[in-house]
N, C-alpha and C positions, 0 to 999 in steps of 0.2 A: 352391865354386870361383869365382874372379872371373874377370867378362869387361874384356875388354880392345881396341879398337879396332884393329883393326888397318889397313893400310895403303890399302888399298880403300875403306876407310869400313866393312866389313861389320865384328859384332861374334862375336870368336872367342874360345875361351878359351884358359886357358896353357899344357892338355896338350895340345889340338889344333889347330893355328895354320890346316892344310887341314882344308877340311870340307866336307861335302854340301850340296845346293841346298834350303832346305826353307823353310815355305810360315812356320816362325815364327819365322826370325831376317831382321836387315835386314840391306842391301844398299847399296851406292852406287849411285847410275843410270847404267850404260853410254852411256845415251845423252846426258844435261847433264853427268854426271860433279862435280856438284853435289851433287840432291837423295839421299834415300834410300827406300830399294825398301824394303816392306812389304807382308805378304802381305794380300789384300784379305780379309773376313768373310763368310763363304759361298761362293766363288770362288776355284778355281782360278788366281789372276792375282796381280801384284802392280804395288803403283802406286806412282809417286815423287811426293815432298812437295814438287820444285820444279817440274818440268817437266808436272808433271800427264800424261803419256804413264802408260797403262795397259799392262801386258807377259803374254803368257799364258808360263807356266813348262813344260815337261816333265821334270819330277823327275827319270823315270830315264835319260834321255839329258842331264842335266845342262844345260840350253839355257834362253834366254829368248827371245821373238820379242817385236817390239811391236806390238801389238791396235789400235792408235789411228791407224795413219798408209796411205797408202799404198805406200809403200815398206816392202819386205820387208826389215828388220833383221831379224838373228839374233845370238845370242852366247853362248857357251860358256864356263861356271863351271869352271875349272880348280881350285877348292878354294879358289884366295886371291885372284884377280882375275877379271876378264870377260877373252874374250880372242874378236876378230869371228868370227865364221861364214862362213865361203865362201858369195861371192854366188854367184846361178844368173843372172843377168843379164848376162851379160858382153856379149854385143851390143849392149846398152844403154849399159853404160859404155864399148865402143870410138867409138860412137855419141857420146856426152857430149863423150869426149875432142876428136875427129877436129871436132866443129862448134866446138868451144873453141877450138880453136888457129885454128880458120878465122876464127873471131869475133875473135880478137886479132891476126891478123895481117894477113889481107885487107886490110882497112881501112886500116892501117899502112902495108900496101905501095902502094895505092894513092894517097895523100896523099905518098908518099918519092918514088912514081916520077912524081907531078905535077910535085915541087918542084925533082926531076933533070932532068926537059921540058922543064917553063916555070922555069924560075930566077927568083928575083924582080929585080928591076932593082935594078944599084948606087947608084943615086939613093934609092931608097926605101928611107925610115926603119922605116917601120911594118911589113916582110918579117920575120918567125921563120920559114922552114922546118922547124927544128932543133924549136922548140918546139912547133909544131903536131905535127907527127909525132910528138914524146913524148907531147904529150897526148892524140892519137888513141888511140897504145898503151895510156894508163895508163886513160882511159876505157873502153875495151875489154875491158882487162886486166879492168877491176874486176866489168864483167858475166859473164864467165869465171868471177873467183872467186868470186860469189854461185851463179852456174850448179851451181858443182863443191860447193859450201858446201851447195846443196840436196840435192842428190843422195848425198854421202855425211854428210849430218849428222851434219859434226864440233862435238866438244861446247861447243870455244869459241865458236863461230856459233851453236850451239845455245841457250847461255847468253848472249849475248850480245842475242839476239833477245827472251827471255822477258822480261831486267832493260828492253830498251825498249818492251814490252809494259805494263806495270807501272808503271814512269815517266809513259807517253804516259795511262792507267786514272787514277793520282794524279795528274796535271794536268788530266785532265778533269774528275775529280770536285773539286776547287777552283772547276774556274768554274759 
């Protein structure tokens, strides 16, 4: 019987495209969404070849959590893809949210209703109001989306992070 790749990166074959969680076929990585999962040699777990994140399995509830981090990921094998796990943290993430929007906007508002106050004078050249207030936001914004990028480790920040990891290793080791 031939195997054939299918769309997740897991290798399935051509009678059964859905299939069980098991500890000796690979996987794609849920979490870089890159590397691929392979079951570890003597351990219950399975590791990715890019992200180096280690994942413990439970077979029969079909689930993968990940062993390496602090944040509690979970993810659920539907047969042909990963698919997330309801967080238990939700206080956590209304928390994330509520200081995020405060961290982008505060700031913003206070810079908009300075330049509403004090106006800058029609004389002077050198006034952006306009653009300091966008770039308070975009500045802001950006620690927001780092903030939000940690906390739910999405796989393009995820990937994104290890290739500069790697990069920054291969420039070191030159000099």
């Amino acid at each position: 019987m031939s195997q054939l790749p299918s769309t997740n990166g897991a290798v399935a074959s051509d009678s059964n495209p859905s299939r069980q969680l098991a500890f000796h076929d690979s996987y794609r990585c849920p979490m870089c969404c890159h590397g691929q999962l392979s079951g570890l040699t003597l351990m219950d777990a399975f590791a990715c070849d890019f992200c180096r994140h280690i994942f413990t399995a439970n077979l029969s509830a079909q689930s993968l959590q990940v062993a390496d981090s602090a944040q509690p990921m979970a993810w659920r094998w539907n047969g042909q893809r990963w698919r997330a796990a309801q967080r238990a943290d939700l206080e956590v993430t209304a928390l994330i949210w509520l200081f995020g929007l405060s961290l982008a906007c505060f700031p913003t508002g206070i810079i908009a209703l300075s330049n509403y106050i004090f106006p800058p004078l029609e004389s002077s050249s050198q006034s952006f109001p306009l653009v300091w207030t966008g770039l308070t936001f975009l500045i802001h914004g950006s620690l927001v989306f780092w903030l939000l990028a940690e906390h739910y480790q999405w796989p393009p920040y995820i990937t994104a992070k290890i290739r500069l990891r790697r990069l920054s290793e291969r420039l070191s080791d030159r000099q």
